[in-house]
N, C-alpha and C positions, 0 to 999 in steps of 0.2 A: 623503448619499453624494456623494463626488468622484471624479471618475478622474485619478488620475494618470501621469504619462509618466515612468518610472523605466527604466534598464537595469545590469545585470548586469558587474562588472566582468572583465575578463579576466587571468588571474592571472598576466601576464607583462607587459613594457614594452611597452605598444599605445596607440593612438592612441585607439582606441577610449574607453582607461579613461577620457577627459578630457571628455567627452561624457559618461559616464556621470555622473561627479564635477558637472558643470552639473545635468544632471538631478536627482542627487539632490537638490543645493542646491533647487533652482524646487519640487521636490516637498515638501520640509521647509521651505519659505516656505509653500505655499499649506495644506500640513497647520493648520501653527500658526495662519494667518489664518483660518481653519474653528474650530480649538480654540479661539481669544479669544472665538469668538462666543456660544461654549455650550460653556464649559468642562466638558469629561469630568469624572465623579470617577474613574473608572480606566480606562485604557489597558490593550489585548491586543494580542499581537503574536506570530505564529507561525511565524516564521521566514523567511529569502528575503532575497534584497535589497529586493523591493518592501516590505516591513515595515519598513525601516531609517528611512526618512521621518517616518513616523509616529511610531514609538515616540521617534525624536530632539524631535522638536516637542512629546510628552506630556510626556519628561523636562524639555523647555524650561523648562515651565509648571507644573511640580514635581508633574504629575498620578504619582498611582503607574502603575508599569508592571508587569505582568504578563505574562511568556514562557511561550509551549509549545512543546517541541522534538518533536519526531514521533520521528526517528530515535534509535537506540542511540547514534550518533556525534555531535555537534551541528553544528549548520551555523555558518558563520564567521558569519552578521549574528548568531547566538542567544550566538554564544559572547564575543562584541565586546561586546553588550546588557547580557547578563547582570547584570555587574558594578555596571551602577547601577539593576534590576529591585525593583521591591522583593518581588516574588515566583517561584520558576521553578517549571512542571512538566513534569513528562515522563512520554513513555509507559512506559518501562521503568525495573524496578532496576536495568539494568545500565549506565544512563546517571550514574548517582549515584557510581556505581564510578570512572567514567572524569575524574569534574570532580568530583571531592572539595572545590574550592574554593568549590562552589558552595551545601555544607554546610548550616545549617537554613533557609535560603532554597528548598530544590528541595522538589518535594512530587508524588511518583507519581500522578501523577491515571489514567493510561491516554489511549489515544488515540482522543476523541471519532468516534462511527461516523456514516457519509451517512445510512445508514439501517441499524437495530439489527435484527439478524439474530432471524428468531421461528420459533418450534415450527410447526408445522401447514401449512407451505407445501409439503409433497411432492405433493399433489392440483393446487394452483396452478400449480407448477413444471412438472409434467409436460404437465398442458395447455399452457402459457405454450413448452414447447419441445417438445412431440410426440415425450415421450417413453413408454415402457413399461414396464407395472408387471412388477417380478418381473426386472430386470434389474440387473447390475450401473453405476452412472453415474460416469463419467468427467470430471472436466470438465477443459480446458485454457485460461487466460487470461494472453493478453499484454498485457493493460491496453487504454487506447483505442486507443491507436497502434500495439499489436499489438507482437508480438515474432518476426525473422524466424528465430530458431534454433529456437524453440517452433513456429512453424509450419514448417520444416523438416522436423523431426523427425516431427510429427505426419504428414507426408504420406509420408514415407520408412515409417514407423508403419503404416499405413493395410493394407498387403498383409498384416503379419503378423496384423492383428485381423479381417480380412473374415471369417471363419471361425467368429465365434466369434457365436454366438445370443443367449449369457448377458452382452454388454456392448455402450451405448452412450456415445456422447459426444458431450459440447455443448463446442464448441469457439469462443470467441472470438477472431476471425481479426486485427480491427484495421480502423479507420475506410477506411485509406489502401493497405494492402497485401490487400485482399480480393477484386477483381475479378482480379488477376492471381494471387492464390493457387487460384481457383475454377478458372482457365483450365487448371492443376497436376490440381487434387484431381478434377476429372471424369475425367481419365485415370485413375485410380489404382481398382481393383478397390476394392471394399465390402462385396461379398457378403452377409452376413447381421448385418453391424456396423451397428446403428444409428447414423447420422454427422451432427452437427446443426452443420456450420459456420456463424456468424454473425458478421455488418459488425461488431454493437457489442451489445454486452449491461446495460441500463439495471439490472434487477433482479437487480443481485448477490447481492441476499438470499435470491433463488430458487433460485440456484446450489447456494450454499452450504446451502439447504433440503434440494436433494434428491443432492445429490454425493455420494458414497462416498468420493473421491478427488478433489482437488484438484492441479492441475500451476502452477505459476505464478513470477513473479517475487518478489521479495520489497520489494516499498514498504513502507512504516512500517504504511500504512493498512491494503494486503490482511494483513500479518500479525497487525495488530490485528481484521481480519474473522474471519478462519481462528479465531483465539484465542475471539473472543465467540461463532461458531457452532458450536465444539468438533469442525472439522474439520480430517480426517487430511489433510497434502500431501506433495510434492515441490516443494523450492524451488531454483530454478535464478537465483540474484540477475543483477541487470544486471551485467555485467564492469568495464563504463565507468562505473561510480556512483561521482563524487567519496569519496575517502577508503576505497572499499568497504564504506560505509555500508550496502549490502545483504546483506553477507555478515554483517556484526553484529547484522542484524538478522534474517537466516533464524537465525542463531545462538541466539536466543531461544527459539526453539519447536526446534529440531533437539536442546539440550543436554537439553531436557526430556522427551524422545520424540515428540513431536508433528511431527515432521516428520521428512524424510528428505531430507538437502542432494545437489544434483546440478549441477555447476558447469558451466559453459556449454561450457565447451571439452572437458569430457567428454560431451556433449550429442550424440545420433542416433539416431535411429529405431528400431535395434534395442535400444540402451541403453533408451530408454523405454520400448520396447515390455515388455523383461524385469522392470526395476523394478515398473513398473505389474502387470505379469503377477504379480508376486510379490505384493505386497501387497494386490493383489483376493481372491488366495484365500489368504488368512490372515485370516482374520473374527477371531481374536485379539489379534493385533495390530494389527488398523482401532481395534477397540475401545479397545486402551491407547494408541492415539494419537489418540481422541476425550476420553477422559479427561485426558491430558495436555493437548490445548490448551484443556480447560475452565479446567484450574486457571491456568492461564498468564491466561486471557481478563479483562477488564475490561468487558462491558458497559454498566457503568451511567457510563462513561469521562465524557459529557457533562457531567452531574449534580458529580461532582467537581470539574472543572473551572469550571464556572458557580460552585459552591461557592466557589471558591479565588478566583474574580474580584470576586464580588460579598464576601468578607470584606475585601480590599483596597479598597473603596469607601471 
Protein backbone atom coordinates (compact mmCIF):
# COMPACT_ATOMS: atom_id res chain seq x y z
CA UNK A 1 0.00 0.00 0.00
CA UNK A 2 1.06 3.66 -0.94
CA UNK A 3 -0.39 6.94 -0.17
CA UNK A 4 -0.74 9.11 -2.33
CA UNK A 5 -1.22 13.21 -2.60
CA UNK A 6 -4.00 13.69 -5.25
CA UNK A 7 -6.52 16.68 -5.45
CA UNK A 8 -9.80 17.36 -6.83
CA UNK A 9 -10.15 19.57 -9.76
CA UNK A 10 -12.41 22.57 -9.64
CA UNK A 11 -14.73 22.77 -12.28
CA UNK A 12 -13.95 26.29 -13.45
CA UNK A 13 -10.65 28.40 -14.48
CA UNK A 14 -8.65 28.14 -11.01
CA UNK A 15 -5.49 28.04 -10.09
CA UNK A 16 -6.03 25.53 -8.04
CA UNK A 17 -6.65 22.95 -11.19
CA UNK A 18 -2.76 23.26 -11.96
CA UNK A 19 -1.72 21.74 -8.76
CA UNK A 20 -4.03 19.33 -9.07
CA UNK A 21 -2.92 18.41 -12.69
CA UNK A 22 1.03 18.05 -10.84
CA UNK A 23 -0.43 16.00 -8.47
CA UNK A 24 -2.02 13.72 -10.44
CA UNK A 25 0.87 13.28 -12.76
CA UNK A 26 3.50 12.54 -9.34
CA UNK A 27 0.54 10.11 -8.26
CA UNK A 28 0.31 8.13 -11.81
CA UNK A 29 4.29 8.16 -11.72
CA UNK A 30 4.59 6.66 -8.42
CA UNK A 31 1.36 4.24 -9.00
CA UNK A 32 3.10 2.62 -12.13
CA UNK A 33 6.50 2.47 -10.35
CA UNK A 34 4.68 0.14 -7.64
CA UNK A 35 2.77 -1.71 -10.55
CA UNK A 36 6.29 -2.63 -12.63
CA UNK A 37 7.18 -4.18 -9.40
CA UNK A 38 4.54 -6.71 -9.05
CA UNK A 39 2.59 -6.35 -11.77
CA UNK A 40 -1.39 -6.64 -10.94
CA UNK A 41 -3.43 -9.04 -13.13
CA UNK A 42 -6.33 -6.72 -12.56
CA UNK A 43 -6.97 -3.21 -11.58
CA UNK A 44 -10.41 -1.82 -9.57
CA UNK A 45 -11.15 1.34 -9.34
CA UNK A 46 -14.24 3.04 -7.72
CA UNK A 47 -14.50 6.26 -8.63
CA UNK A 48 -13.22 9.80 -7.40
CA UNK A 49 -10.48 11.74 -8.54
CA UNK A 50 -8.19 9.73 -6.19
CA UNK A 51 -8.87 6.55 -8.32
CA UNK A 52 -7.87 8.37 -11.56
CA UNK A 53 -3.96 7.58 -10.74
CA UNK A 54 -4.22 4.44 -10.56
CA UNK A 55 -6.51 3.15 -12.86
CA UNK A 56 -4.34 5.57 -15.57
CA UNK A 57 -0.89 3.63 -14.51
CA UNK A 58 -3.06 -0.03 -14.72
CA UNK A 59 -4.18 0.95 -18.17
CA UNK A 60 -0.39 1.93 -18.81
CA UNK A 61 0.67 -1.49 -18.20
CA UNK A 62 -2.31 -2.99 -20.31
CA UNK A 63 -3.49 -4.60 -16.79
CA UNK A 64 -7.36 -4.89 -17.26
CA UNK A 65 -9.38 -2.49 -15.42
CA UNK A 66 -12.37 -2.96 -13.64
CA UNK A 67 -14.89 0.23 -12.63
CA UNK A 68 -17.69 0.42 -10.02
CA UNK A 69 -19.84 3.38 -10.10
CA UNK A 70 -21.86 3.56 -6.71
CA UNK A 71 -24.31 6.10 -7.81
CA UNK A 72 -27.34 6.12 -10.36
CA UNK A 73 -25.46 9.04 -12.06
CA UNK A 74 -21.75 8.35 -12.68
CA UNK A 75 -19.14 10.42 -11.62
CA UNK A 76 -16.74 12.37 -14.19
CA UNK A 77 -13.23 10.15 -13.35
CA UNK A 78 -15.82 6.59 -13.87
CA UNK A 79 -17.42 8.19 -16.91
CA UNK A 80 -13.73 9.45 -18.43
CA UNK A 81 -12.34 5.68 -17.45
CA UNK A 82 -14.89 3.84 -18.66
CA UNK A 83 -14.19 3.82 -22.14
CA UNK A 84 -10.93 1.99 -21.97
CA UNK A 85 -12.26 -0.41 -18.69
CA UNK A 86 -12.40 -3.64 -19.83
CA UNK A 87 -15.14 -4.22 -17.29
CA UNK A 88 -17.96 -1.81 -15.66
CA UNK A 89 -20.48 -2.32 -12.59
CA UNK A 90 -22.82 -0.63 -11.07
CA UNK A 91 -25.03 -0.64 -8.32
CA UNK A 92 -28.23 -0.05 -10.18
CA UNK A 93 -30.38 -0.80 -13.47
CA UNK A 94 -30.90 2.63 -13.76
CA UNK A 95 -27.44 3.46 -14.42
CA UNK A 96 -27.29 1.14 -17.55
CA UNK A 97 -30.22 3.34 -18.75
CA UNK A 98 -28.50 6.53 -18.55
CA UNK A 99 -24.78 5.29 -20.38
CA UNK A 100 -26.22 3.03 -22.97
CA UNK A 101 -22.75 3.27 -24.41
CA UNK A 102 -21.48 1.50 -21.93
CA UNK A 103 -23.47 -1.71 -23.33
CA UNK A 104 -22.13 -5.48 -22.61
CA UNK A 105 -19.29 -4.04 -20.69
CA UNK A 106 -21.54 -2.89 -17.60
CA UNK A 107 -22.75 -5.71 -15.24
CA UNK A 108 -25.25 -4.83 -12.17
CA UNK A 109 -23.26 -6.19 -9.52
CA UNK A 110 -25.01 -4.01 -6.60
CA UNK A 111 -23.20 -1.93 -4.08
CA UNK A 112 -20.84 -3.81 -1.85
CA UNK A 113 -22.06 -3.19 1.95
CA UNK A 114 -19.31 -2.18 5.22
CA UNK A 115 -21.12 -4.51 7.04
CA UNK A 116 -24.20 -6.88 5.58
CA UNK A 117 -27.20 -6.04 7.54
CA UNK A 118 -28.49 -9.59 9.57
CA UNK A 119 -31.87 -10.94 11.10
CA UNK A 120 -31.65 -11.27 14.99
CA UNK A 121 -30.10 -7.82 16.03
CA UNK A 122 -33.25 -6.25 17.57
CA UNK A 123 -32.01 -7.79 21.32
CA UNK A 124 -28.36 -6.36 20.36
CA UNK A 125 -29.66 -3.02 19.04
CA UNK A 126 -31.75 -2.11 21.87
CA UNK A 127 -29.24 -2.89 24.51
CA UNK A 128 -26.47 -1.20 22.24
CA UNK A 129 -28.87 2.03 22.39
CA UNK A 130 -31.29 1.75 25.41
CA UNK A 131 -34.02 1.20 23.86
CA UNK A 132 -37.55 -0.39 24.71
CA UNK A 133 -39.46 -3.29 23.73
CA UNK A 134 -42.94 -2.73 22.56
CA UNK A 135 -42.17 0.72 21.02
CA UNK A 136 -42.38 2.06 18.01
CA UNK A 137 -38.28 3.17 16.66
CA UNK A 138 -37.45 5.89 14.83
CA UNK A 139 -34.19 6.32 13.59
CA UNK A 140 -32.80 9.70 11.94
CA UNK A 141 -29.13 9.84 10.30
CA UNK A 142 -27.14 12.40 8.79
CA UNK A 143 -24.10 10.40 7.91
CA UNK A 144 -20.73 11.19 9.91
CA UNK A 145 -20.87 14.84 9.54
CA UNK A 146 -24.25 14.88 10.33
CA UNK A 147 -26.88 16.78 8.53
CA UNK A 148 -27.93 20.39 9.81
CA UNK A 149 -31.63 20.58 8.26
CA UNK A 150 -32.13 16.80 9.75
CA UNK A 151 -31.13 17.99 12.83
CA UNK A 152 -33.21 21.12 12.66
CA UNK A 153 -35.95 19.60 12.13
CA UNK A 154 -35.49 16.88 14.61
CA UNK A 155 -35.32 19.47 17.31
CA UNK A 156 -38.05 21.83 16.09
CA UNK A 157 -39.76 17.70 16.06
CA UNK A 158 -39.13 17.16 19.49
CA UNK A 159 -42.19 19.09 21.27
CA UNK A 160 -44.72 17.54 18.95
CA UNK A 161 -43.41 13.72 20.00
CA UNK A 162 -42.71 14.33 23.93
CA UNK A 163 -46.25 13.09 24.41
CA UNK A 164 -46.16 10.11 22.82
CA UNK A 165 -45.15 6.69 25.21
CA UNK A 166 -45.54 4.40 22.08
CA UNK A 167 -42.26 6.08 20.10
CA UNK A 168 -38.48 6.35 20.47
CA UNK A 169 -35.68 7.61 18.48
CA UNK A 170 -32.00 7.01 17.88
CA UNK A 171 -30.89 9.81 16.34
CA UNK A 172 -27.46 10.39 14.87
CA UNK A 173 -26.47 13.97 15.33
CA UNK A 174 -22.82 14.12 13.54
CA UNK A 175 -19.17 13.90 14.66
CA UNK A 176 -18.80 18.03 14.45
CA UNK A 177 -22.31 19.58 14.97
CA UNK A 178 -23.23 17.53 18.38
CA UNK A 179 -22.02 19.48 21.30
CA UNK A 180 -23.76 22.57 20.00
CA UNK A 181 -26.79 20.58 18.86
CA UNK A 182 -27.14 19.12 22.73
CA UNK A 183 -26.77 22.72 24.12
CA UNK A 184 -30.49 23.09 21.64
CA UNK A 185 -32.09 19.67 22.51
CA UNK A 186 -31.74 20.10 26.42
CA UNK A 187 -34.10 22.98 26.12
CA UNK A 188 -36.54 21.27 24.25
CA UNK A 189 -39.46 19.32 26.30
CA UNK A 190 -39.13 15.23 25.82
CA UNK A 191 -41.60 14.09 28.06
CA UNK A 192 -42.40 10.54 27.66
CA UNK A 193 -40.37 10.25 23.93
CA UNK A 194 -37.65 8.12 24.29
CA UNK A 195 -34.80 10.38 22.67
CA UNK A 196 -31.30 8.68 21.92
CA UNK A 197 -29.15 11.48 20.39
CA UNK A 198 -25.58 10.34 19.49
CA UNK A 199 -21.89 12.01 18.28
CA UNK A 200 -21.52 8.90 15.71
CA UNK A 201 -23.15 5.70 15.27
CA UNK A 202 -20.47 2.86 14.19
CA UNK A 203 -23.26 -0.14 13.90
CA UNK A 204 -25.38 0.73 11.29
CA UNK A 205 -26.53 -2.56 10.97
CA UNK A 206 -28.08 -2.26 14.39
CA UNK A 207 -29.95 0.59 13.20
CA UNK A 208 -31.40 -0.81 10.60
CA UNK A 209 -32.03 -4.09 12.86
CA UNK A 210 -34.25 -2.54 15.00
CA UNK A 211 -35.74 0.70 13.05
CA UNK A 212 -39.25 0.74 11.96
CA UNK A 213 -38.46 3.84 10.12
CA UNK A 214 -35.60 5.26 8.76
CA UNK A 215 -35.11 9.30 8.04
CA UNK A 216 -31.92 9.90 6.16
CA UNK A 217 -29.96 11.31 3.20
CA UNK A 218 -29.71 9.43 0.22
CA UNK A 219 -25.66 8.27 -0.49
CA UNK A 220 -25.41 5.40 -2.94
CA UNK A 221 -24.37 3.20 0.12
CA UNK A 222 -27.17 4.06 2.86
CA UNK A 223 -29.56 3.27 -0.15
CA UNK A 224 -27.81 0.25 -0.79
CA UNK A 225 -28.18 -0.48 3.17
CA UNK A 226 -31.94 0.47 3.44
CA UNK A 227 -32.50 -1.91 0.12
CA UNK A 228 -30.38 -5.24 1.76
CA UNK A 229 -32.10 -4.51 5.31
CA UNK A 230 -35.56 -4.24 3.74
CA UNK A 231 -36.14 -1.02 5.52
CA UNK A 232 -39.00 1.53 5.05
CA UNK A 233 -37.45 5.47 4.98
CA UNK A 234 -37.85 8.98 4.21
CA UNK A 235 -35.25 10.30 1.95
CA UNK A 236 -34.39 13.79 2.05
CA UNK A 237 -31.02 13.81 -0.59
CA UNK A 238 -28.26 16.43 -0.09
CA UNK A 239 -29.36 19.51 -2.28
CA UNK A 240 -25.71 20.46 -3.07
CA UNK A 241 -24.79 16.78 -4.45
CA UNK A 242 -22.97 17.30 -7.83
CA UNK A 243 -25.37 16.53 -10.78
CA UNK A 244 -28.28 15.76 -7.96
CA UNK A 245 -26.94 12.42 -7.99
CA UNK A 246 -29.04 11.99 -4.72
CA UNK A 247 -32.14 12.58 -5.97
CA UNK A 248 -31.61 9.62 -8.63
CA UNK A 249 -30.65 7.86 -6.26
CA UNK A 250 -33.52 8.16 -3.44
CA UNK A 251 -35.28 7.72 -6.82
CA UNK A 252 -34.69 3.99 -6.82
CA UNK A 253 -36.37 2.82 -3.77
CA UNK A 254 -39.05 5.87 -3.90
CA UNK A 255 -40.30 4.58 -7.64
CA UNK A 256 -40.53 1.17 -6.05
CA UNK A 257 -42.45 2.15 -2.78
CA UNK A 258 -39.86 1.72 -0.48
CA UNK A 259 -39.38 4.94 0.41
CA UNK A 260 -41.18 8.16 0.61
CA UNK A 261 -38.97 11.26 -1.02
CA UNK A 262 -38.99 14.59 1.25
CA UNK A 263 -36.72 17.37 -0.29
CA UNK A 264 -34.81 19.50 1.95
CA UNK A 265 -36.39 22.70 1.19
CA UNK A 266 -39.63 21.28 2.06
CA UNK A 267 -37.96 20.06 5.20
CA UNK A 268 -39.43 21.15 9.19
CA UNK A 269 -40.21 19.84 12.18
CA UNK A 270 -43.73 19.84 11.74
CA UNK A 271 -43.38 18.29 8.19
CA UNK A 272 -41.59 15.46 9.71
CA UNK A 273 -43.22 15.23 12.65
CA UNK A 274 -46.56 14.49 10.26
CA UNK A 275 -44.99 12.36 7.68
CA UNK A 276 -43.39 10.15 10.25
CA UNK A 277 -46.70 10.42 12.21
CA UNK A 278 -48.36 8.90 9.39
CA UNK A 279 -46.45 6.24 8.41
CA UNK A 280 -45.87 4.70 12.03
CA UNK A 281 -49.30 3.98 12.29
CA UNK A 282 -49.99 2.38 9.05
CA UNK A 283 -48.33 -1.01 9.84
CA UNK A 284 -49.68 -1.82 6.14
CA UNK A 285 -47.90 0.13 4.44
CA UNK A 286 -44.33 -0.17 6.65
CA UNK A 287 -44.84 -3.59 5.59
CA UNK A 288 -45.24 -2.88 1.56
CA UNK A 289 -42.30 -0.71 1.90
CA UNK A 290 -40.23 -3.49 3.71
CA UNK A 291 -41.13 -5.65 0.79
CA UNK A 292 -40.42 -3.27 -1.68
CA UNK A 293 -36.78 -2.52 -0.64
CA UNK A 294 -36.32 -6.35 -0.27
CA UNK A 295 -36.82 -6.73 -3.84
CA UNK A 296 -34.83 -3.56 -4.74
CA UNK A 297 -31.90 -4.93 -2.25
CA UNK A 298 -28.53 -6.73 -3.38
CA UNK A 299 -27.09 -8.31 -0.46
CA UNK A 300 -24.69 -10.55 -1.55
CA UNK A 301 -23.39 -7.14 -3.78
CA UNK A 302 -19.74 -8.12 -2.60
CA UNK A 303 -19.61 -11.58 -3.93
CA UNK A 304 -20.66 -10.26 -7.41
CA UNK A 305 -18.47 -7.84 -7.64
CA UNK A 306 -15.27 -10.04 -6.38
CA UNK A 307 -16.89 -12.39 -9.13
CA UNK A 308 -16.62 -9.66 -11.91
CA UNK A 309 -13.04 -8.83 -10.84
CA UNK A 310 -11.47 -11.98 -10.30
CA UNK A 311 -13.14 -13.21 -14.08
CA UNK A 312 -11.13 -10.23 -15.57
CA UNK A 313 -7.74 -11.82 -14.06
Amino acid sequence: MIALEVSGFVRRADAANIRAIRDLLAAFKACRREMRKDTPAVAAAFGGYASVPGALAALSLRVPLVIHEQNVIPGLANRLLAPAASALAVSFDQTLARCPRWGRKAVVTGNPLLRRPRQGTLREARESFGLSEGRKTLAVVGGSQGAASLNRAVLEALPAWSGRSDLQLVHAVGRDKFDEFMTQAEKMERGELVYRPMRFIERMDLVYGVADLVVCRAGASTIAELAAAACPSILVPYPYATAAHQDANAAVLCEEGAALLLEDRQLSGSRLAREVDSLLADAGRLEAMREAARRVGRPDAAAALAGLVLSMA
